[in-house]
N, C-alpha and C positions, 0 to 999 in steps of 0.2 A: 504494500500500500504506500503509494508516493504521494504526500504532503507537501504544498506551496504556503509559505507564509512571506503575502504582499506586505512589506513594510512601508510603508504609503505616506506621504504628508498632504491630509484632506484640505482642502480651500471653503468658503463659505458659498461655494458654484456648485449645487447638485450637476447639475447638465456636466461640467466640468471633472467633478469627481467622478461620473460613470463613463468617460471617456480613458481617465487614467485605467478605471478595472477592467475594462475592455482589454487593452494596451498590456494592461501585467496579466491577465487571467492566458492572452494569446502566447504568451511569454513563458506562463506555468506551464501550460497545454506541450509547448516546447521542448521544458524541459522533461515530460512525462508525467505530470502529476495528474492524478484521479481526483484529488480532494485542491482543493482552492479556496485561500482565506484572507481575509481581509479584516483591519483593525474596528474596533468601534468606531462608530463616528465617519466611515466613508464615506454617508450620503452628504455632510455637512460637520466643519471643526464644530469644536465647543467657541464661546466667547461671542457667540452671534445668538438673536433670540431664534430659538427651537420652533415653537409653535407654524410659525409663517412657513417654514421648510417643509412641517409631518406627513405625511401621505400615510394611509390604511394600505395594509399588505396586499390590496386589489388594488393600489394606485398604481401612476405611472412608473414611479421611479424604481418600485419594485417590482412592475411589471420586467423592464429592462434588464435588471439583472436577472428576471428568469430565460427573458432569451438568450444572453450572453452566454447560461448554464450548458443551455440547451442546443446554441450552435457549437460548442467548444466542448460537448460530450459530460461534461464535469459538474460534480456536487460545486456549489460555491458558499462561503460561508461572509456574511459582511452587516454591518452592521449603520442601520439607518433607523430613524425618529417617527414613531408613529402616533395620532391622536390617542390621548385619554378620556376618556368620558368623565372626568374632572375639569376638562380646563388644559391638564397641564400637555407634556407627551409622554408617551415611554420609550425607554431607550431601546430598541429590540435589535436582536440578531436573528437573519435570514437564512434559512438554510433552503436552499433551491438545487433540483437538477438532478437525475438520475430518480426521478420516479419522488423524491422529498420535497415538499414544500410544509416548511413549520417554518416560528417563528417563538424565541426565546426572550422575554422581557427579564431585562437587569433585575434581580431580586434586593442587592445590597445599594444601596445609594451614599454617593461620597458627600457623606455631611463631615469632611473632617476640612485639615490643613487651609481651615478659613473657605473652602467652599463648600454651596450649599445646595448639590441638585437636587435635592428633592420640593425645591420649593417650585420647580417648574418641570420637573421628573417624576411620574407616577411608579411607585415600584412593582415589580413583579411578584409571583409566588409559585410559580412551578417549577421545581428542575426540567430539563431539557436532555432528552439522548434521541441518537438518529443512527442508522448501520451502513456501512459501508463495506462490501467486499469483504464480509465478514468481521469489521472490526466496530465495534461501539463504541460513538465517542460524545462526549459530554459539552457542553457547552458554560463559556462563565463567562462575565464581563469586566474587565478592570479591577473595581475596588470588591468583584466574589472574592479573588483569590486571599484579598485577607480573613476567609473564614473557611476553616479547615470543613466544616460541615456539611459545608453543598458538597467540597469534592466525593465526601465518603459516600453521601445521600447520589453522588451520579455515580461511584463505582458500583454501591447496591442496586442499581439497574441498570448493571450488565455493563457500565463505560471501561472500556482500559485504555482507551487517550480522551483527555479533556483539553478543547480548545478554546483558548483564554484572549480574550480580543479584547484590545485597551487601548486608550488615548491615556496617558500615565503624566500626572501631575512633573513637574522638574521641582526642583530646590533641592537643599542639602539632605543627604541623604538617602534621596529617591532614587537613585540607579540600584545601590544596595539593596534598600527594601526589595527592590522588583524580581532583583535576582534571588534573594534570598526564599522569596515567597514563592518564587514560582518551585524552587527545588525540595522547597519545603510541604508545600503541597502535591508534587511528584510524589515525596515519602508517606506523606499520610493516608494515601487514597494507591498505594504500589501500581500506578498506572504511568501510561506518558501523560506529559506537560506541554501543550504544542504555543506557545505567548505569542500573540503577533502585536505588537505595538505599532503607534504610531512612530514614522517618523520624526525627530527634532527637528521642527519647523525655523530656528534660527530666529522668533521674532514671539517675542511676549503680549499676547492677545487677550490683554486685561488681566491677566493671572489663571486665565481658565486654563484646564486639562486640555493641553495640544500634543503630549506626545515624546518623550526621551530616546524611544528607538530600544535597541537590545532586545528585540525580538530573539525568544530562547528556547530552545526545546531540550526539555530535561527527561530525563529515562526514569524508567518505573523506581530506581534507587537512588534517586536525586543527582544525577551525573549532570552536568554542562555537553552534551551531546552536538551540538550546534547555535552558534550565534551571532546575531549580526554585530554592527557599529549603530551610530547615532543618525546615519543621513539613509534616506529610502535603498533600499536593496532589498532581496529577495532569498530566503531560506528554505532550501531543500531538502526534505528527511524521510529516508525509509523506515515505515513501522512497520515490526513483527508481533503477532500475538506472544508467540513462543517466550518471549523476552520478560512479559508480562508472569506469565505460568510460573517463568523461574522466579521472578523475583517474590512471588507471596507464597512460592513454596518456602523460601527462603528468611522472607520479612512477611510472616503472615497475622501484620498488623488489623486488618478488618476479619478473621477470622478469632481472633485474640480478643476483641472489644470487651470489653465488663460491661460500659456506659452507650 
């Protein structure tokens, strides 16, 4: 199973942003990936108001990404803004292409480091899995991966990779976290980690979540298996189930649980 993780620096231009996934999904296609991903926040950066962007998963703009799926043979995974029946929007991830069409809303929302999405973010409450070619994989958004509990709650239905799509805060300290967390939650949940971040946009957009880069893929036993830099590029990784088997024969952490 070959994995593309687009490392992407989104614009406040939907039309513009589904021209770039076109451009990289033809590019994964290339390099032989099945699965194709893309960070939160493709359809539109953060730092711009949401609501005027949203479209419903019958709109256009994710209409679009389901043909791009579907001429280019591949699952794609990307992440754009859809109405809440609050008012606000949700942040949701797309999964299209190969017979899938779901849609996964953010469950955790970043009310921390002085920003506050929830006050224009509706949150989610379902875990999210989808198969491919045999392999279950999980879905999480950004600030999921700081809570160990979704992971374990997608590996008890069946994920052994979980795909983590983020536009990640910068400041002190934030590259660390990200790595940290992503390997961290590899261990907890003995699955793969596939992080597709945004790319480091180079320009501060009022303080909002645009993006650090270090797009990461960590293995079932928290390894650095593959990872980018801070400017767009593109990460290629073969998963094996088999990899998975050994590691919770070995680290059989969710088999162990007490709580």
């Amino acid at each position: 199973m070959r994995v593309a993780l687009c490392q992407i620096s989104s614009s406040a231009d939907p039309a513009a942003n589904l021209d770039l996934v076109r451009a990289e999904t033809a590019r994964a296609v290339g390099r032989g990936a099945r699965v194709v991903v893309f960070p939160e926040a493709t359809m539109c950066r953060f730092g711009v108001p949401l609501g005027p962007v949203a479209e419903p998963l019958d709109g256009p703009w994710a209409g679009a990404l389901r043909g791009i799926a579907d001429e280019h043979g591949v699952v794609l995974v990307a992440g754009l803004f859809t109405p809440a029946p609050d008012g606000r929007v949700t942040n949701t991830l797309l999964v299209t292409g190969g017979g899938h069409d779901v849609g996964y809303d953010k469950i955790h929302l970043f009310d921390a480091f002085g920003f506050t999405e929830s006050r224009t973010v509706a949150p989610g409450a379902q875990p999210v899995v989808f198969a491919v070619d045999g392999i279950v994989f999980g879905l999480a958004t950004c600030y999921d991966v700081r809570f160990p509990e979704l992971f374990r709650a997608l590996a008890d239905r069946g994920a052994t990779a979980v795909l983590v799509c983020a536009s990640w805060g910068s400041g002190p300290g934030k590259r660390e976290q990200w790595e940290l967390l992503v390997r961290a939650r590899a261990l907890d949940c003995t699955s793969w980690v596939l992080a597709c971040g945004q790319a480091d946009p180079r320009a501060d957009h009022g303080g909002a979540p645009t993006g650090i880069g270090f797009s990461t893929v960590a293995s079932p036993l928290g390894a650095v298996v593959e990872q980018l830099a801070d400017e767009p590029g593109m990460l290629v990784v073969d998963l094996d189930a088999e990899s998975v088997e050994q590691a919770r024969r070995a680290l059989p952490v969710l088999a162990n649980r007490r709580l």
